[in-house]
C-alpha positions as CSV (number, residue, x, y, z in Angstrom):
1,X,0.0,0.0,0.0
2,X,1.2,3.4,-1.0
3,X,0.9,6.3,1.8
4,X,0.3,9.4,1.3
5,X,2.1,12.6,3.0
6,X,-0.1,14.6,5.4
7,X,-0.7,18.3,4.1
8,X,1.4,20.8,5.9
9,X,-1.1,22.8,8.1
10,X,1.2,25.8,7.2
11,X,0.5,24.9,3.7
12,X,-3.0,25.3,4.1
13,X,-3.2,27.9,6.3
14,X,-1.0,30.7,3.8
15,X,-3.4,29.1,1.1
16,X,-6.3,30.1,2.4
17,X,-5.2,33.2,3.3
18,X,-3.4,33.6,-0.1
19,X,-7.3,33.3,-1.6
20,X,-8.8,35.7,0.8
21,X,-6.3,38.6,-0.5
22,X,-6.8,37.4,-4.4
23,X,-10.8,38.0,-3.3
24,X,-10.3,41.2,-1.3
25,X,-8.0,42.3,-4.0
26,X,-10.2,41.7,-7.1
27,X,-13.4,43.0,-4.8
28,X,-11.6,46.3,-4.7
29,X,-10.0,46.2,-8.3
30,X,-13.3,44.8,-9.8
31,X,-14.2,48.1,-12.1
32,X,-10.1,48.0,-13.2
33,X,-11.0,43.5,-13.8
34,X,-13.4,44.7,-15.7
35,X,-12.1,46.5,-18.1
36,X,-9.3,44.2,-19.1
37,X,-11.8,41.4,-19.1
38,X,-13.9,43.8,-21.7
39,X,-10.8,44.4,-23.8
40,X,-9.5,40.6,-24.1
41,X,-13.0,39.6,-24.7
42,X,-13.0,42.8,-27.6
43,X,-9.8,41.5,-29.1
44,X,-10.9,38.4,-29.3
45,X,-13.8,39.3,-31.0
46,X,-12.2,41.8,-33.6
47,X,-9.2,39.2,-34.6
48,X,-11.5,37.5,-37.6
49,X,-11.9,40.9,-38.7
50,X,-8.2,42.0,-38.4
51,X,-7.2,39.0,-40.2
52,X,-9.8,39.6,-42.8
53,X,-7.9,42.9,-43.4
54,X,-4.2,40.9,-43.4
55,X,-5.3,39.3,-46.2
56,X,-5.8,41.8,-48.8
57,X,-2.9,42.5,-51.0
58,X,-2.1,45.3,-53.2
59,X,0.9,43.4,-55.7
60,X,2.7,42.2,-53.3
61,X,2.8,44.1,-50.3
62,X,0.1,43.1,-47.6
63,X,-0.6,44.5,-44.3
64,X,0.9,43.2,-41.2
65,X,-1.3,43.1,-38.1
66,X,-0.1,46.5,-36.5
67,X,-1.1,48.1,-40.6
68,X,-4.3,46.1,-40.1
69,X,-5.4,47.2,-36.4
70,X,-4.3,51.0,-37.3
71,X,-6.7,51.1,-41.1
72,X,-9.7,49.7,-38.7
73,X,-9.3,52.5,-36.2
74,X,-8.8,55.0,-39.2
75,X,-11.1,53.9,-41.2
76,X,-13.9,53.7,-38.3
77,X,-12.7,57.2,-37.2
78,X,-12.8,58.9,-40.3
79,X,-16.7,57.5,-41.1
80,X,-17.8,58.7,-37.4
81,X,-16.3,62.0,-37.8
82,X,-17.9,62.4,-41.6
83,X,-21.1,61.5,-40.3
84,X,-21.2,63.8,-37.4
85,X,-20.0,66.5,-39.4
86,X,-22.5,66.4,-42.6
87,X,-25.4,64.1,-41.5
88,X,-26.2,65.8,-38.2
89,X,-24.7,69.5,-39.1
90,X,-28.3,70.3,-39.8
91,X,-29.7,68.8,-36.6
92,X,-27.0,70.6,-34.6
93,X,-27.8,74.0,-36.2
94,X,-31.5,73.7,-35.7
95,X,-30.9,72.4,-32.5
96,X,-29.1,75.9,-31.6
97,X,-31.9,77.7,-33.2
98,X,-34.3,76.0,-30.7
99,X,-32.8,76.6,-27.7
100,X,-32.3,80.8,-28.4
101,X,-36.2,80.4,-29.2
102,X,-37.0,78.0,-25.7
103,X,-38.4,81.2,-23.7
104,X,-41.2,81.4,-26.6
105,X,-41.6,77.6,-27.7
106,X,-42.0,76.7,-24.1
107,X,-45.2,78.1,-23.8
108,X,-46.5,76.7,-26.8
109,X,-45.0,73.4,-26.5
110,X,-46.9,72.6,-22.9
111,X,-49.9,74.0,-24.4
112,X,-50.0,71.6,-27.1
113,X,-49.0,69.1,-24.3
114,X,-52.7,70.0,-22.7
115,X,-54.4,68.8,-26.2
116,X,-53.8,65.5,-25.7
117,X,-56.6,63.5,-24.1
118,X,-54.6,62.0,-21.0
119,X,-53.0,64.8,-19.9
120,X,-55.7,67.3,-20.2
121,X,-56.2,67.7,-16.7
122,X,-52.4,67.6,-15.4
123,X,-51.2,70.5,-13.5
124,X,-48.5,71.5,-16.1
125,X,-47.8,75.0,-14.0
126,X,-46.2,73.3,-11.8
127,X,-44.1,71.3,-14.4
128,X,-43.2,74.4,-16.3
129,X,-42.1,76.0,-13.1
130,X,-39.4,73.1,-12.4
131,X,-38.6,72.9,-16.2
132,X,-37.2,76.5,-15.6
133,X,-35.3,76.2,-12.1
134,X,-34.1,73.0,-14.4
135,X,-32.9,75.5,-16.7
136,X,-32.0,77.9,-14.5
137,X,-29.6,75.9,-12.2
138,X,-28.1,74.3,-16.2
139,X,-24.8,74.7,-15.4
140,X,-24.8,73.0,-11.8
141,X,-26.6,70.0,-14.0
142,X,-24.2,70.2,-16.4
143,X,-21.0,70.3,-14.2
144,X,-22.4,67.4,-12.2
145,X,-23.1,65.3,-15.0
146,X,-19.7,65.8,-16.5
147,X,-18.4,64.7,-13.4
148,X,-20.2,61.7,-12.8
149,X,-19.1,60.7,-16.8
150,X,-15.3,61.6,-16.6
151,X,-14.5,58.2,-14.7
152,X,-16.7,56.6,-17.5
153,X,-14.8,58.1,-20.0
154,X,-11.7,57.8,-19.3
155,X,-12.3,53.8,-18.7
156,X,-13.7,53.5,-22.3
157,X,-10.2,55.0,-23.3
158,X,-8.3,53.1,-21.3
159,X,-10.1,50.0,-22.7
160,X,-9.5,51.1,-26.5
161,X,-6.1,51.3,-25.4
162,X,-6.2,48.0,-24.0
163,X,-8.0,46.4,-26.7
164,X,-5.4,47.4,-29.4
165,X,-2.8,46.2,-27.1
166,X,-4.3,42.5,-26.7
167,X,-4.7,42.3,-30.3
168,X,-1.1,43.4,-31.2
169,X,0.7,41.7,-28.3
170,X,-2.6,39.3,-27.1
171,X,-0.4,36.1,-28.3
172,X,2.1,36.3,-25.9
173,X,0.0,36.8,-22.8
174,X,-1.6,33.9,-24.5
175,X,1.0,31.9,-24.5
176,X,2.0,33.1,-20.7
177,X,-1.5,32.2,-19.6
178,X,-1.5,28.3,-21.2
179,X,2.2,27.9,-19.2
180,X,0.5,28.3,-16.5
181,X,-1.2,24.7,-16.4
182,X,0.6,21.6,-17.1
183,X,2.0,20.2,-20.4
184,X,-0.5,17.6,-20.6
185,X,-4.2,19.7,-20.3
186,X,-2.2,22.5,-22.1
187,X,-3.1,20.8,-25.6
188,X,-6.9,20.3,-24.8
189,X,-7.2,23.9,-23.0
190,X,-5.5,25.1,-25.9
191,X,-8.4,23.4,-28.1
192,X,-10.9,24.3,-26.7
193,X,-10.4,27.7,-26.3
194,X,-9.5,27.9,-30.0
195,X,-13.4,26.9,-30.8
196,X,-14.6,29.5,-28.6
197,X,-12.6,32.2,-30.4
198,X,-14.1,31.1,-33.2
199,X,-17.8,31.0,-32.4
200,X,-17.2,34.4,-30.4
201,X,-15.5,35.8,-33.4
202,X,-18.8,35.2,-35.2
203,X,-20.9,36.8,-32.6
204,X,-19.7,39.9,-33.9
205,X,-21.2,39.3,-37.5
206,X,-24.6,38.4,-36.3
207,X,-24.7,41.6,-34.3
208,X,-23.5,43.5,-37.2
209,X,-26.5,41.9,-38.8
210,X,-28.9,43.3,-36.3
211,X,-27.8,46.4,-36.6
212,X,-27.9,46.8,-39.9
213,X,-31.5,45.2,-40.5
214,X,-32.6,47.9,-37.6
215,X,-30.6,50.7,-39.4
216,X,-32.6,50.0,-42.7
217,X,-35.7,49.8,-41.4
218,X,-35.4,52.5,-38.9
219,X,-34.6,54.7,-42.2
220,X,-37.0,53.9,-44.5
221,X,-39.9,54.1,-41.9
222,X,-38.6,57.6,-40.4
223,X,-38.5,58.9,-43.9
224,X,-42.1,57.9,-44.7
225,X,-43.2,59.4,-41.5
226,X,-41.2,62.0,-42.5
227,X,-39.5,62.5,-39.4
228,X,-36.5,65.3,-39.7
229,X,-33.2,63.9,-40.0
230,X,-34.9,60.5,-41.0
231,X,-31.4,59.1,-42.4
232,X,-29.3,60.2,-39.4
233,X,-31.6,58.9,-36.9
234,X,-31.7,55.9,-38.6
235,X,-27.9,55.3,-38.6
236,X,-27.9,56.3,-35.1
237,X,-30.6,53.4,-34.3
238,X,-28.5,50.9,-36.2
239,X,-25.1,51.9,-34.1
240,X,-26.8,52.0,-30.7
241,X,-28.7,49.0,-31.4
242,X,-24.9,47.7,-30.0
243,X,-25.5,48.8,-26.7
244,X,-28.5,46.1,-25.6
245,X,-31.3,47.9,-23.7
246,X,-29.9,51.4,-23.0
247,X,-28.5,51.7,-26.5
248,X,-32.0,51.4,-27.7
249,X,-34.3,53.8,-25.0
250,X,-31.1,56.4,-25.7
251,X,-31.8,56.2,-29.7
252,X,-35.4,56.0,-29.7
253,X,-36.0,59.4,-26.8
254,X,-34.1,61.1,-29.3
255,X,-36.4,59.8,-32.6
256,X,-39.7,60.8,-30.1
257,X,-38.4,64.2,-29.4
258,X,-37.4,64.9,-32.6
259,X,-41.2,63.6,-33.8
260,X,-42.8,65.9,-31.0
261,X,-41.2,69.1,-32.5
262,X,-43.6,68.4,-35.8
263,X,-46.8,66.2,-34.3
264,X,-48.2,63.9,-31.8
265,X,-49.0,61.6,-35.0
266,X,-45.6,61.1,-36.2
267,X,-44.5,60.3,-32.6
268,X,-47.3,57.5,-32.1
269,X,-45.9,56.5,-35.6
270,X,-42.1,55.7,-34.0
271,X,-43.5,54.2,-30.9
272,X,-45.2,51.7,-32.6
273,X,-42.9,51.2,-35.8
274,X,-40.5,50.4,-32.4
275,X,-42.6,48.7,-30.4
276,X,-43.4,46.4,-33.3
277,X,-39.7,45.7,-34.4
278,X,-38.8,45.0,-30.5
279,X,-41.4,42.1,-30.3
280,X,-39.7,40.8,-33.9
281,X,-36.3,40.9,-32.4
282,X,-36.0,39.8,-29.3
283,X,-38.9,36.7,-30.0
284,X,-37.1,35.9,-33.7
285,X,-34.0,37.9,-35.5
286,X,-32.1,37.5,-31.7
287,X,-32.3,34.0,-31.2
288,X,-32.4,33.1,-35.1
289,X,-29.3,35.6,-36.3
290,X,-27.4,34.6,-32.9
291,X,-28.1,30.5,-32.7
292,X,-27.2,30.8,-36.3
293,X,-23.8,32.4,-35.2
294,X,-22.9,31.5,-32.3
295,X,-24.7,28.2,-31.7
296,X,-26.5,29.1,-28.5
297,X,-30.4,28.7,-28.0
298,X,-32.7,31.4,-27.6
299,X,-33.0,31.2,-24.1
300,X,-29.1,31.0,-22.8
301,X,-28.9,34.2,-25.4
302,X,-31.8,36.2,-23.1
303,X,-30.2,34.9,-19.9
304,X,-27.1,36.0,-20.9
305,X,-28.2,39.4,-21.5
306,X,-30.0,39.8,-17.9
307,X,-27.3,38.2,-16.0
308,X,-24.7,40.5,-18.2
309,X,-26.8,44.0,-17.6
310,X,-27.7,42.8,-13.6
311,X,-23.7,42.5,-13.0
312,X,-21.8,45.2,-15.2
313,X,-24.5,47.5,-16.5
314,X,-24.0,48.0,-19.9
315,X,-20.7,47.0,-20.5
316,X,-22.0,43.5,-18.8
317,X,-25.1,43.6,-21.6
318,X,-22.5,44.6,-24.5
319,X,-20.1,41.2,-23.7
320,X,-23.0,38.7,-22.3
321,X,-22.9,36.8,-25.3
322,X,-19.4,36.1,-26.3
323,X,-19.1,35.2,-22.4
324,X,-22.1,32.7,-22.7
325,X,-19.8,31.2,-25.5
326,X,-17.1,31.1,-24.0
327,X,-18.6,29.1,-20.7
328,X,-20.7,27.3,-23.1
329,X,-17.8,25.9,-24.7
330,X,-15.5,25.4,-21.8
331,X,-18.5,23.5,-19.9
332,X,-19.2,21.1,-22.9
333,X,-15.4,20.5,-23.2
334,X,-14.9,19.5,-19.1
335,X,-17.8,18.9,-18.0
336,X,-20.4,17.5,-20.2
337,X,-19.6,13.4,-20.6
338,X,-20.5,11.9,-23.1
339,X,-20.5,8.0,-24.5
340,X,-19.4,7.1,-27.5
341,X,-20.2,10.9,-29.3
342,X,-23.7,10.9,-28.0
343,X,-24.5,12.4,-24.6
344,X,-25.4,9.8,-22.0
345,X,-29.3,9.6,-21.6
346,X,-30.4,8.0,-18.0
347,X,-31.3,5.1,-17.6
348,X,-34.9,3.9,-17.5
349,X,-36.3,3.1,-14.1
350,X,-36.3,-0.2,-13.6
351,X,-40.4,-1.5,-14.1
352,X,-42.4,-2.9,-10.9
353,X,-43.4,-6.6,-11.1
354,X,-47.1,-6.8,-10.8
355,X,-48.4,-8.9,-7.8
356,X,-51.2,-10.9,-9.1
């Protein structure tokens, strides 16, 4: 009989307390974990499309991956900047033009507010009245907000930043995170982590496709409403349409107010075109676009989404999916058995003998 060596108490005692500072350590580090979780997960996401752009060649010169990564960022750049500087130039000079008018659309605008049926009898002197201490006290609002957004911003930099650092230098911290498990599950881990890139690098097409089919028909409806700036609103549903939940109430308060400066009618008109395409999505393009993609069913892809949004807010919503892949395929790697290529089914229970 072979005996085994007791554990060393010691052993186990600087362990445990080695875990308890990893915890207290990534409790107090979690919005920093975050973000470099966010940006691997990014770069990961954006390699298919990095190679796709390593690939092209012009004679015989093609790009390497640092040309590739910086013609994305100029490229994506350059058609943000063009579009905020001729598409919504109009809205930004009306938009001027309405607030030196405010002190004499206010007025009208809450009485045509006391037209409609529901709010006929609402007190709306007492609404205007805070609408103008809001006003009044703009700058306090303002320098608050601005505040509360700098940390915000300055993380979404920082995880740019980071994201075009993984994707530049991501396979050498690759290849320092597979040393740190043994030779022989290094192979498998190695495996299995290569499918998940995969299927999460297609999770990026599928929401591209999303966006898109909301872009289009976002456009086409706003211009037969004829809702003002029908074509930049429409681009600007497509693009928020990446930002689950808040991308969309952000993008469609903007289409209402827009729609309330002309007529209540046109404004019932977005609500329901919206209301309309949410029910298709989230019941059919979601789960049909996304199992199609990323080979996950309907309901892990909704899960995903509230567990994402409950623990990290937006960001959480933006990456639930690629990280339901990536546990998705890690679980049916190590811990779904299976027999012979077909996953065990129990065995029937066993049937009484009758007693005559």
């Amino acid at each position: 009989m072979t005996s085994t060596k007791p554990m060393d108490p010691r052993g186990i005692v600087l362990f445990a307390f080695g875990v308890a500072i990893a915890l207290y350590m990534s409790y107090i580090l979690r919005d920093e974990l975050v973000v470099i979780y966010v940006s691997a997960l990014f770069a990961v996401v954006l390699m298919p499309l990095v190679r796709g752009v390593m690939k092209l060649h012009i004679g015989r010169w093609h790009p390497s991956r640092g040309i590739a990564v910086l013609l994305i960022v100029v490229l994506t750049a350059g058609s943000l900047g063009a579009f905020f500087g001729f598409a919504l130039r109009p809205a930004f000079r009306d938009l001027r033009e309405f607030v030196r008018e405010l002190p004499q659309r206010g007025p009208q605008f809450f009485a045509r507010i006391q037209q409609v049926p529901l709010l006929h009898d609402v007190n709306l002197d007492a609404l205007q009245e805070k609408v103008q201490d809001i006003a009044g006290n703009l700058a306090t609002y303002v320098v608050r907000f601005a505040s509360d957004w700098a940390g915000t911003v300055v993380r979404i930099i920082a995880g740019i930043v980071l994201t075009v650092y993984f994707i530049l230098e991501g396979d050498e911290a690759y290849g320092w995170f597979l040393s740190l498990f043994p030779m022989e599950r290094r192979l498998r881990l190695d495996q299995t982590l290569a499918r998940a890139s995969a299927r999460m690098g297609r999770w990026l097409l599928g929401q591209g496709t999303l966006m898109l089919i909301l872009g289009v028909c976002s456009t086409i409806v706003f211009a037969l409403l004829r809702v003002r700036y029908a074509y930049a609103l429409g681009v600007i549903m497509g693009l928020f349409n990446l930002v689950p939940v808040a991308g969309a109430l952000i993008s469609v308060t903007l289409v209402v107010l827009v729609a309330a400066l002309d007529s209540w009618g046109r404004v019932a008109g977005v609500l329901i075109f919206y209301i309309a395409y949410l029910q298709v999505e989230n019941t059919w393009l979601t789960p049909k676009i996304m199992r199609t993609q990323v080979d996950l069913a309907g309901l892990t892809i909704l899960i995903a989404l509230l567990l994402g949004s409950s623990l990290a807010g937006i960001i959480g919503a933006m990456v639930a999916v690629p990280t339901a892949v990536l546990i998705a395929v890690v679980l049916n790697e190590y811990a779904v058995h299976e027999e012979g290529g077909i996953i065990a089914e129990p065995h029937p229970a066993p049937a009484t003998p009758r007693v005559e």
